[in-house]
N, C-alpha and C positions, 0 to 999 in steps of 0.2 A: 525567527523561531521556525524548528523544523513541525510539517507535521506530524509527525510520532512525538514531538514534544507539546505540544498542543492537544492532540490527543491522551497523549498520559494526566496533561495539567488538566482535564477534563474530568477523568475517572480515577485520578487521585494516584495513581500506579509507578512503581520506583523503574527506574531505567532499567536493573537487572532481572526486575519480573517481566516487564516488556519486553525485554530480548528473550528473558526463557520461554515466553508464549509465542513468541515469532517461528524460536526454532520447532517448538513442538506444534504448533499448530499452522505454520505458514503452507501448507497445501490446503489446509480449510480456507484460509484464507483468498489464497490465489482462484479457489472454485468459487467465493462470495464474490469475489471481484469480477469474475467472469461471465457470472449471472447477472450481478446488476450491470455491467455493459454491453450484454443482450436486451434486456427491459430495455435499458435508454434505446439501444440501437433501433430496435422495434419501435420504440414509442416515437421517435425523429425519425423514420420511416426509412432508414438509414442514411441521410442527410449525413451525418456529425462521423458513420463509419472511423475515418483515418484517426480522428482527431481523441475519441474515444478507446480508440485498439492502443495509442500513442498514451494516452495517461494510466490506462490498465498494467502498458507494460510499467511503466516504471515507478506506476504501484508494486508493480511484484519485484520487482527491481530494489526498492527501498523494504520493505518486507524482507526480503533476504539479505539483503545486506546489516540490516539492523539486526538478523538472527545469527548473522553470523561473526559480526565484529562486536555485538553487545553495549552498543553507542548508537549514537544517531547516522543512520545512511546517506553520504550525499549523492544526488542524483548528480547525472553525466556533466552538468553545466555549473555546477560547484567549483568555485575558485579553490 
């Protein structure tokens, strides 16, 4: 199970409304994510840096991709 599917099973949300809110809001999105991987990076003293900048990106990575194909995004390592 993807996370946007887990996510939607969470907050009850049809796969079409999750892709409409990706498209229309995935630059909100991309700025929350960038903020909370500043907090972490700061709070780990930037200890976790690579390892955080690496899961951020392809959060936004999956975020666009789900905005843009309207289904679940697989990430790079997706068979």
């Amino acid at each position: 199970m993807s996370f946007m599917d887990s996510l939607k099973g969470k907050i009850g949300m049809s796969k079409d409304k999750a892709a409409g809110l990706a498209r229309q809001h995935g630059d909100k999105i991309g700025q929350g994510l960038d903020k909370a991987a500043h907090t972490v990076d700061s709070k780990t003293g930037g200890k976790y840096s690579s390892q955080i900048n690496s899961g951020v990106g392809k959060a936004k990575d999956a975020v666009k991709g789900y905005g843009e194909k309207g289904q679940d995004a697989k990430g790079p390592d997706a068979g």
